[in-house]
N, C-alpha and C positions, 0 to 999 in steps of 0.2 A: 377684395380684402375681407374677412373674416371679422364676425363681430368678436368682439371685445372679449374677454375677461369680466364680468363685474364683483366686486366683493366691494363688503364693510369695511371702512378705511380701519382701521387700528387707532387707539388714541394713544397721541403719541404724548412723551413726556419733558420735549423740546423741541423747539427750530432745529438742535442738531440731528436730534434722534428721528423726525419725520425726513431731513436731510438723507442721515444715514441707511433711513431703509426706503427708500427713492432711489436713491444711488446704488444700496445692492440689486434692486429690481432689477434696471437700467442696464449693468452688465451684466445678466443673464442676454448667453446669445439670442435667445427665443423673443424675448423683450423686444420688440422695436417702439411702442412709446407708452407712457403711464401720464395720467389725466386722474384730478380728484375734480367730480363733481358730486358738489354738498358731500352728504355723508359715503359718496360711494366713491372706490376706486375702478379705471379705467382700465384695463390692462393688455393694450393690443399687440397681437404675436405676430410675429413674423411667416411669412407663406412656409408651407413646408412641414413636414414632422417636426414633432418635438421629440429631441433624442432623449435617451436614458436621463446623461447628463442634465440636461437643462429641467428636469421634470424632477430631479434631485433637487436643483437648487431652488427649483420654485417652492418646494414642497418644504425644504429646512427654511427659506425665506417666511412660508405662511405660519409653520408653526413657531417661527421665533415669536411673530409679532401675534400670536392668537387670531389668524384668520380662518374660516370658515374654507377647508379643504374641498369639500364638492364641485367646485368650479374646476378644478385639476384631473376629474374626473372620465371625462372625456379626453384627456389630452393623452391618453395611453395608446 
């Protein structure tokens, strides 16, 4: 398995809103699990390329919530 993902979690502005972007993560196909530990986020991919697709959604995913892009860098 491939390590992680890790970014700065986002602050979020409710139980929904950490909800709702948990749940967008989650269905990105590439996604298989998301883990917050203390201030950082987990973000383990699925074996495999990551296609066009899912490097789109990661990528409007980070900058909806102001994450730190670099981490998406390698996944080209």
């Amino acid at each position: 398995m491939a390590d992680p993902l890790i970014v700065r979690a986002p602050m979020y502005h409710s139980a929904g809103d950490e909800a709702a972007f948990l749940g967008w993560l989650k269905r990105i196909r590439a996604v298989s699990a998301v883990s917050a530990r203390g201030r950082d986020l987990h973000i383990q991919l699925r074996g495999g390329p990551v296609s066009r697709d899912e490097l789109s959604e990661l990528r409007a995913c980070f900058h909806r919530y102001a994450l730190d892009t670099s981490a998406l860098e390698g996944l080209r």
